[in-house]
C-alpha positions as CSV (number, residue, x, y, z in Angstrom):
1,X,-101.1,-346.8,78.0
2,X,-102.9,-350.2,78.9
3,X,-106.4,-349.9,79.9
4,X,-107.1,-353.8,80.3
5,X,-109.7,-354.4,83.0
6,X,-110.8,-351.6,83.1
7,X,-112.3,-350.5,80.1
8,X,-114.5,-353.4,79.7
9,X,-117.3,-351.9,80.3
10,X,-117.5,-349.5,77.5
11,X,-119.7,-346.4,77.8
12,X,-122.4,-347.6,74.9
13,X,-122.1,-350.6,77.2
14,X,-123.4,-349.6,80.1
15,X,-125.4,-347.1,78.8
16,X,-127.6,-350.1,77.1
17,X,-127.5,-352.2,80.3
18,X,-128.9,-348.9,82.0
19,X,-131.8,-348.9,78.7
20,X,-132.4,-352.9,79.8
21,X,-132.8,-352.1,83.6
22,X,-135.3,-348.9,82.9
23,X,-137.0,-350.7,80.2
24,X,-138.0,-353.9,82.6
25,X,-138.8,-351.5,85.9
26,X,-141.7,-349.7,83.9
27,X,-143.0,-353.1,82.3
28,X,-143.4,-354.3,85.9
29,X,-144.9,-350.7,86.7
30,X,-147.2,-351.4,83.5
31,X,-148.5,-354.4,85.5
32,X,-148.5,-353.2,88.6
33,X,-150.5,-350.0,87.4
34,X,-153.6,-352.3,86.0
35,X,-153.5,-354.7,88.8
36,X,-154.2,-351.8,91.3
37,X,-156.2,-349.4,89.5
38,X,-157.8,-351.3,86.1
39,X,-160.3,-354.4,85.7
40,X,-158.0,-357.2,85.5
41,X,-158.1,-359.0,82.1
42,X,-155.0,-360.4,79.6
43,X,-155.6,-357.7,77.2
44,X,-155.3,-354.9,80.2
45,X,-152.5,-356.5,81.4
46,X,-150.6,-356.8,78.2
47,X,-151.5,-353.0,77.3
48,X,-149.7,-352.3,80.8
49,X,-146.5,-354.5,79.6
50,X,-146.9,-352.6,76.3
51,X,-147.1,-349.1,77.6
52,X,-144.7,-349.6,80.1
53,X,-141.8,-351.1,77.6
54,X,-142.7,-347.9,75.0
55,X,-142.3,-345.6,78.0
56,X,-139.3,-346.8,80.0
57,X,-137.4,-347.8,76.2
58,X,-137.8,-344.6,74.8
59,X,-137.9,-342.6,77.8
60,X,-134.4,-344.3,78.9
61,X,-132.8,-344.0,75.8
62,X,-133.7,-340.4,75.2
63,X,-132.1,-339.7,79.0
64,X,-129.1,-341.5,78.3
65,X,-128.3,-340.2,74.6
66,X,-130.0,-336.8,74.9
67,X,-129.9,-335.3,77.7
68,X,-127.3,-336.9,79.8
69,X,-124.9,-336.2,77.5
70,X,-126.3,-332.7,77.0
71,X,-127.4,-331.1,80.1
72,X,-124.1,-329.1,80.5
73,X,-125.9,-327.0,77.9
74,X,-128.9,-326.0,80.0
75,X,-129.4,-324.3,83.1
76,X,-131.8,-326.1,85.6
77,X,-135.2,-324.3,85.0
78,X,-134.7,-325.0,81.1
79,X,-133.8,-329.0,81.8
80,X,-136.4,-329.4,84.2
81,X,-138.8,-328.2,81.7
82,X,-137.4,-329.7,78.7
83,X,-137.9,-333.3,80.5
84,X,-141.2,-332.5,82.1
85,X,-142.7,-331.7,78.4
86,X,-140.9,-334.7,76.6
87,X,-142.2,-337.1,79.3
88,X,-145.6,-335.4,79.2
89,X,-146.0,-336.1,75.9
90,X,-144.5,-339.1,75.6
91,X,-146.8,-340.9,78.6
92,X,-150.0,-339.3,77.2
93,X,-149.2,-339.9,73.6
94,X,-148.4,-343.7,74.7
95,X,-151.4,-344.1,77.0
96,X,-153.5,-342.9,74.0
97,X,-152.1,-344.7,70.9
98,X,-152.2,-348.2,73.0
99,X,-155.6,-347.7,73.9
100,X,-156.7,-346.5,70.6
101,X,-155.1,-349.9,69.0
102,X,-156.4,-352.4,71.8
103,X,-159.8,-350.5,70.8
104,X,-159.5,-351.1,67.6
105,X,-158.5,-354.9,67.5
106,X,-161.9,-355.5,69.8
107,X,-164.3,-353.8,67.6
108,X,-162.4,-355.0,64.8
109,X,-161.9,-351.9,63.2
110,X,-159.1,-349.8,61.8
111,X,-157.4,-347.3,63.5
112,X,-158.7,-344.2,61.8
113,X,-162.4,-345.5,62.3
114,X,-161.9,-346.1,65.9
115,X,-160.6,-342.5,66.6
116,X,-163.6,-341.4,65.2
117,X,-165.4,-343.2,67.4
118,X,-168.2,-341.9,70.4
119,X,-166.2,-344.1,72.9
120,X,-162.9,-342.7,72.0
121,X,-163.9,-339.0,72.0
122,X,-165.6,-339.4,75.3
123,X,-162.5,-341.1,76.7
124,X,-160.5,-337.8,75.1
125,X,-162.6,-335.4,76.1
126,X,-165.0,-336.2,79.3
127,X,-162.4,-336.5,82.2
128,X,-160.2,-339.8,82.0
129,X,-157.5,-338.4,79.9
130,X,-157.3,-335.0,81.0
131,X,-156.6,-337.0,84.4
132,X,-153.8,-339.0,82.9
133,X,-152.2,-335.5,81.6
134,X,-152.6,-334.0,85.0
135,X,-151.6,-337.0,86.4
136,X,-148.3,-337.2,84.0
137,X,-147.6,-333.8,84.6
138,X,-147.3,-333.7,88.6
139,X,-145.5,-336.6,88.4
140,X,-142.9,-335.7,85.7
141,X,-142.2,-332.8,87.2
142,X,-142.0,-333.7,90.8
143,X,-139.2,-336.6,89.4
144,X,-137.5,-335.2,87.4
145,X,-137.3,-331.7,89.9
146,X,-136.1,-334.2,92.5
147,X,-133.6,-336.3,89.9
148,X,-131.8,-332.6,89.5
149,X,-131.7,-331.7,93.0
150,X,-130.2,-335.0,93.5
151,X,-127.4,-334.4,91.0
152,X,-126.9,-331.0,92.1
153,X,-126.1,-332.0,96.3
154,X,-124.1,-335.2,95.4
155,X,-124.8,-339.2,94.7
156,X,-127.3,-340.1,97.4
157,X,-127.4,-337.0,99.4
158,X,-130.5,-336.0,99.2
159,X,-131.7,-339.0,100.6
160,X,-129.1,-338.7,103.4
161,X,-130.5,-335.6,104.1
162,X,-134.3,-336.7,104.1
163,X,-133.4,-339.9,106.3
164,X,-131.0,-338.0,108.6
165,X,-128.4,-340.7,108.4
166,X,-125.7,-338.3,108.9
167,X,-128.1,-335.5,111.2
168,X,-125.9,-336.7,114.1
169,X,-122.3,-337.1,113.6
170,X,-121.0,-340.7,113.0
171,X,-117.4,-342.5,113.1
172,X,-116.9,-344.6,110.2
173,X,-113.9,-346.2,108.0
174,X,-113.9,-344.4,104.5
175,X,-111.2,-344.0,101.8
176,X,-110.1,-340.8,100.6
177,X,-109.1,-340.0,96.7
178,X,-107.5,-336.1,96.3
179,X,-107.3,-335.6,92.4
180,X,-105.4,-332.6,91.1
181,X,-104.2,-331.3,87.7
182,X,-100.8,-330.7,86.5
183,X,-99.3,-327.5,85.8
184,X,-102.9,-325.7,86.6
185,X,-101.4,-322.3,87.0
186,X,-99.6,-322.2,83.7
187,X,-102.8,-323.4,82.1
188,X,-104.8,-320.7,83.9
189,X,-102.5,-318.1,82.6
190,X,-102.4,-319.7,79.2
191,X,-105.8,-320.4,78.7
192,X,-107.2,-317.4,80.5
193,X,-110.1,-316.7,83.4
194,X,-113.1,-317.7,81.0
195,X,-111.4,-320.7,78.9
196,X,-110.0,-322.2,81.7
197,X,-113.1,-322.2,84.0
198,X,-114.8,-324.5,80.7
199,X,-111.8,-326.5,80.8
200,X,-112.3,-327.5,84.4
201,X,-115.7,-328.2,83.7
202,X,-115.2,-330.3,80.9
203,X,-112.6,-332.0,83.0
204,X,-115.0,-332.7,85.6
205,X,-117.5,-333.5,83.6
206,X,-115.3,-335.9,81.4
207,X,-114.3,-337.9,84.5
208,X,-117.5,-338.3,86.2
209,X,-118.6,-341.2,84.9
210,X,-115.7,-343.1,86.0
211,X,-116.1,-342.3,89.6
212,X,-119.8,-343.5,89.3
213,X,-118.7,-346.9,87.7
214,X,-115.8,-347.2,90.6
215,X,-119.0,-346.7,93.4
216,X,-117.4,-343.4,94.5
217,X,-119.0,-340.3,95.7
218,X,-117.6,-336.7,94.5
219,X,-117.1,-334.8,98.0
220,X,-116.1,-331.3,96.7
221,X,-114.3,-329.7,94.2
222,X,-111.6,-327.1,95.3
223,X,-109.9,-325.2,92.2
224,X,-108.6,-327.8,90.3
225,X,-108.7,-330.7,92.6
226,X,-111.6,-333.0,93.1
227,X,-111.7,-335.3,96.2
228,X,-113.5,-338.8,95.9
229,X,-114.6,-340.6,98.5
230,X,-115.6,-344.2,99.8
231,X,-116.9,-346.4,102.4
232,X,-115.2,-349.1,103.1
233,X,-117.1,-351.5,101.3
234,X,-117.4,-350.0,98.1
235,X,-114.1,-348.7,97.8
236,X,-112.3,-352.2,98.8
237,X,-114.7,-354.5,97.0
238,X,-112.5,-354.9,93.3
239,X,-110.3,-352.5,94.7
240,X,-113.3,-349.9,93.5
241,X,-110.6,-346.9,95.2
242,X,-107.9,-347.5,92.2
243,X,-109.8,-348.6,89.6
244,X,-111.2,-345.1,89.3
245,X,-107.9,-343.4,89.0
246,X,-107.1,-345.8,85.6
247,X,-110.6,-345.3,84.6
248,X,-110.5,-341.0,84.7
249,X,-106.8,-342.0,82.3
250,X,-108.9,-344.3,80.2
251,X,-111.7,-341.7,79.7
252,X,-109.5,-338.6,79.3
253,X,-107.3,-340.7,76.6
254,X,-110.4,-342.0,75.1
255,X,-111.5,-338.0,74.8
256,X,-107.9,-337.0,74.0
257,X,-108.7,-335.4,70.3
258,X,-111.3,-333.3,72.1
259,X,-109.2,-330.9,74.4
260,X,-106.0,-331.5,71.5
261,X,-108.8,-329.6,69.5
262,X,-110.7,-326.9,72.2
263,X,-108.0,-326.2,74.7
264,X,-104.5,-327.4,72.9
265,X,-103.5,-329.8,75.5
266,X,-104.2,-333.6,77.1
267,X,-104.9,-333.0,80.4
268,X,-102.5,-334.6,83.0
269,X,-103.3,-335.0,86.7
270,X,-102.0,-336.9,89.9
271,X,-103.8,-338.7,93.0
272,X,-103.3,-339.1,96.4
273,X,-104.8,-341.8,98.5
274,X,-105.3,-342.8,102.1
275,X,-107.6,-344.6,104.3
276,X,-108.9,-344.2,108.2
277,X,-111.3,-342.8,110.5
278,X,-113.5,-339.7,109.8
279,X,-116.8,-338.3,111.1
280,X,-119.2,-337.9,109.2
281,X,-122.2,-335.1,109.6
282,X,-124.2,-332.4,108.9
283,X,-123.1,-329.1,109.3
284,X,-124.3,-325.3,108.3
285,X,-127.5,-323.5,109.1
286,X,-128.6,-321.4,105.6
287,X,-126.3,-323.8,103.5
288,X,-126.3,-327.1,105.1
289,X,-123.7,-329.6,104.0
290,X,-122.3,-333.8,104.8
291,X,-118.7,-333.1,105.3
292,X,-116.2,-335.6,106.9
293,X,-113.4,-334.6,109.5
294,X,-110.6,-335.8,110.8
295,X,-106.9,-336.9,110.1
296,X,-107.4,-338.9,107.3
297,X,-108.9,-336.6,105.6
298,X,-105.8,-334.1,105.6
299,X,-103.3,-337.4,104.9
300,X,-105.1,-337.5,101.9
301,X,-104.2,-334.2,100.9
302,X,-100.3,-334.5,102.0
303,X,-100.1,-337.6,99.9
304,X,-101.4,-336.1,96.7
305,X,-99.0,-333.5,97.5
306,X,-95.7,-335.8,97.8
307,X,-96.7,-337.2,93.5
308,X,-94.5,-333.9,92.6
309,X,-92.1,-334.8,95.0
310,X,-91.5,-338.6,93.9
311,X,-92.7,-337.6,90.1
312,X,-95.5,-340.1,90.8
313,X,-99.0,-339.8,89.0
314,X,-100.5,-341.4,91.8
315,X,-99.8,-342.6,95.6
316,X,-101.5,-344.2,98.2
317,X,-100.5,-344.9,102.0
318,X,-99.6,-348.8,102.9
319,X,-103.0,-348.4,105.5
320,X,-104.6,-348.2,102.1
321,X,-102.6,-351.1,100.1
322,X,-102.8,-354.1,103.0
323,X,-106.6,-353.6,102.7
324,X,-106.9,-353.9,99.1
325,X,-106.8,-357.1,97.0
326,X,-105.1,-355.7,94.0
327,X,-105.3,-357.0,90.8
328,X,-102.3,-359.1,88.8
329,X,-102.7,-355.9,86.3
330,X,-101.1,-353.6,88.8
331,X,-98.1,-353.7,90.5
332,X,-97.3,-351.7,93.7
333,X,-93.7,-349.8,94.1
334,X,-92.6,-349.2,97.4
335,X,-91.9,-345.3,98.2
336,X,-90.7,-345.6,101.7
337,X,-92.0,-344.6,105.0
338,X,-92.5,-340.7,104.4
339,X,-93.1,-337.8,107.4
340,X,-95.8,-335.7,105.9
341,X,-95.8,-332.0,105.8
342,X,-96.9,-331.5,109.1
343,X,-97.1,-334.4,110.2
344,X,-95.1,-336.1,113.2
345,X,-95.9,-339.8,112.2
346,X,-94.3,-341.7,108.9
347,X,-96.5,-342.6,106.8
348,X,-95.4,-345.7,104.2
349,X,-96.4,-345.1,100.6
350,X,-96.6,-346.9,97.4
351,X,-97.4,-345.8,93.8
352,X,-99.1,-348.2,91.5
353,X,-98.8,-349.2,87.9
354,X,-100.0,-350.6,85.6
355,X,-98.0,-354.2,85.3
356,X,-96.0,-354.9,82.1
């Protein structure tokens, strides 16, 4: 299979572009940090662009390579913890080595003199760094606590809850992506309760990625489905909607060795697409959720459901397809106008492939 456009943005690729963009926010914080609180001078500004590079290089690429790609492993408590204490003792450690060199190269000493020095135990032990350890502390925690909750509700949701964007119910135009696997009760039974349960979540987890890169936002998992979903904007701009299904086939191929090897089987799966008018708000009292209702919603579902019929990995309505500016690497099929399972309307659908 033919991944062209889009694969070229390789994971190590945008995991180093994610490094660049961390890396430059704390130099600026650097600055920013001894403009507002330290006697401005070119040495305290170049010890912020110092410490700041140090911190958001090695901070980011420890949180990409570590424990993004391991957090699976943890529960939340342990995580939380295990980046509060690394960024602890990464700030402080920075914060104190920098200062301890910039100390040095004024007094003209070397490095082991100037730790030894009155002005540098006074600085270690009278107040000012015990305040950047508290300080680093409250502020790693309170972060990286927040980070997790983030990930835990959903891209952006926490924020939607905190600004009420969604407290009172809203119309909008979104696009609608039901993903299911193939064949999931055989695998169940094959697999069994426990094994299969990992393999969903490696699934999941395997795929994620390439609904973040295609700007869409997980709205629930049911069993073995997972439904994407988009506003219009993101989902039309580069044809966002899908690029994301040949992404998730580009990343499961790309990881194809791993379930060969765990679970004795390539994962295949089918989509269904459509595109309308929801609402969109909160609902729930003691578990309070941003769900979206409506009909388009539901003709999501149906069309996923028609791939078995047709024997089409993937479907979409023609609402969807005169919206999108599709790419000379696909090429539409018509279907034919379809009535839904209960629905009274046709509905006209199209698969897409990938073009010879």
């Amino acid at each position: 299979m033919r991944r062209r456009s889009f694969t070229i943005f390789t994971e190590t690729r945008k995991a180093w572009h994610s490094i660049f963009q961390s890396t430059l926010l704390m130099m600026i914080i650097g600055v920013l940090y001894v403009l507002a609180f330290v006697e401005i001078h070119p040495h305290t500004v170049a010890n912020g662009l110092i410490i700041g590079f140090i911190i958001g290089f090695v901070g980011s690429t420890v949180e990409t390579f570590v424990f993004t790609r391991r957090r699976q492993r943890f529960t939340f408590s342990v995580l939380l913890a295990l980046r509060t204490l690394f960024y602890l003792v990464l700030v402080c450690s920075t914060v104190f080595w920098v200062a301890v060199y910039h100390a040095s190269l004024m007094a003209s000493m070397t490095v082991t003199e100037t730790i030894a020095t009155p002005k540098v135990e006074k600085f270690l032990y009278e107040g000012e760094f015990l305040q950047i350890v508290v300080f680093a502390l409250g502020v790693s925690f309170l972060v990286n606590f927040i980070r997790q909750v983030n990930r835990l509700l959903g891209h952006n949701a926490l924020l939607m809850f905190i600004t009420g964007k969604y407290h009172q119910p809203v119309e909008e135009e979104r696009i609608f992506m039901f993903l299911d696997l193939k064949s999931s009760t055989s695998i169940a039974e094959k697999l069994g309760n426990i094994k299969y349960h990992e393999f969903l979540n490696e699934f999941f987890h395997d795929i994620s990625p390439a609904i973040v890169e295609s700007k869409g936002t997980i709205y629930q998992y049911v069993g073995d489905e997972v439904v994407v979903t988009w506003t219009k904007a993101r989902g039309l701009r580069d044809a966002n909607c899908i690029a994301c299904y040949f992404r998730i086939a580009a990343a499961i191929h790309l990881k194809s060795d791993k379930y060969e090897s765990q679970f004795g089987f390539l994962p295949e799966f089918k989509a269904g697409y459509h595109y309308g008018p929801v609402i969109t708000g909160e609902i729930g009292d003691v578990k309070r959720e941003i769900v979206y209702h409506g009909d388009t919603v539901n003709t999501a579902a149906r069309i996923r459901s028609e791939c078995t019929t047709f024997k089409k990995d993937l479907l979409l309505s023609g609402e969807l397809l005169r919206r999108l500016a599709i790419s000379e690497y696909l090429s539409p099929e018509s279907i034919g106008r379809i009535r839904l399972r209960g629905k009274e309307e046709e509905v006209e659908l199209f698969s897409i492939l990938e073009a010879a």
